[in-house]
N, C-alpha and C positions, 0 to 999 in steps of 0.2 A: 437428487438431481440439482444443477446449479441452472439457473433464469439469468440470463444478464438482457436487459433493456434496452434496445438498439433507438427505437425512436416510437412518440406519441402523438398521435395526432386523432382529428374528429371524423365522423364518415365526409364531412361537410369539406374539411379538407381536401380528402383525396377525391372525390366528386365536385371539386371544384368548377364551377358555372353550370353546373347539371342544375335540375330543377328537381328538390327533394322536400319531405317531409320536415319542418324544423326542429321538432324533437326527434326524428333520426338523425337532422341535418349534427344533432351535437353530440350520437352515440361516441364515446370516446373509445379510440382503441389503442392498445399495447403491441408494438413489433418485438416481438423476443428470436433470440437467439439458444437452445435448450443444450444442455451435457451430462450425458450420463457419470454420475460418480457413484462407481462401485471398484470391487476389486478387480474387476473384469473390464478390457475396452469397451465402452459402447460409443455407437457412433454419436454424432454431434447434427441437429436439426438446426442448419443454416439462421432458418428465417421461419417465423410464426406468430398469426398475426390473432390476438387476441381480446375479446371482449375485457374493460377497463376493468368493470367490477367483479368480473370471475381473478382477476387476480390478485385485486385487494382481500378477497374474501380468504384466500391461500396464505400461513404460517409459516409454509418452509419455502416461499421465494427470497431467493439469496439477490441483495438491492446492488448489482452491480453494475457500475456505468459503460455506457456505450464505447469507453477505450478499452474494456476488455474484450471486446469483441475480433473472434478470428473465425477465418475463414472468407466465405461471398455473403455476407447480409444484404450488403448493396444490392447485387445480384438476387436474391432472391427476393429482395422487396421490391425490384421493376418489375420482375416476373407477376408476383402476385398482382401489384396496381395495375399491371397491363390487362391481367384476366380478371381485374375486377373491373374495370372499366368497361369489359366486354361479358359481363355478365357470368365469370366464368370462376367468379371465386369469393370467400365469403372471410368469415370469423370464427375462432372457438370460442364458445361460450361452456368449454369443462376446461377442469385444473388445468396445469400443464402439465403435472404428472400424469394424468389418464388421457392426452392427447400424446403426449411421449411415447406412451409406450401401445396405444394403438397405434402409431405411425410406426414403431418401430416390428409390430403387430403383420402388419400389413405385407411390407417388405420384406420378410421372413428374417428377420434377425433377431 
């Protein structure tokens, strides 16, 4: 599967003027973008927002920049910041391979 890195920021960030915890306040997280590479189409997971250190710990995330990014990322990171601001969304904290392919899991594909 290829990871390309759309943008990173802190909880502290996106809670911006909220009243948080300081060492939450600096959880760092990863927005990724994911893509199936096999010999088969798989679909492509827009936007996904990731705990920092479950991704450092990952060998086969491929380091690509934010201009290879296609599709709605934009789009899918207002959606998440909007439901997380309303309490309605969170982080992965597993790989991005076993968040892949449980979303992919999910959907029936």
């Amino acid at each position: 599967m290829e990871v390309v890195v759309g943008k990173r920021e802190t909880l502290g960030d996106v809670f911006a003027g909220e009243q948080m915890d300081a060492e939450l306040a600096h959880t760092e997280l990863v927005h990724v973008q994911m893509r199936g590479v096999t010999d088969r189409p798989l679909p492509e997971v827009g936007h996904s927002p990731f705990l920092l250190d479950v991704l450092q710990m990952c060998e086969a995330v491929a380091g690509r920049s934010s201009e290879s990014l296609i599709g709605d990322f934009e789009g899918g990171y207002a959606m998440w910041k909007e439901a997380a601001l309303n309490d309605g969304a969170g982080f992965f904290t597993v790989n991005p391979a076993d968040a892949y392919w449980q979303m992919l899991s999910v959907t029936g594909q």
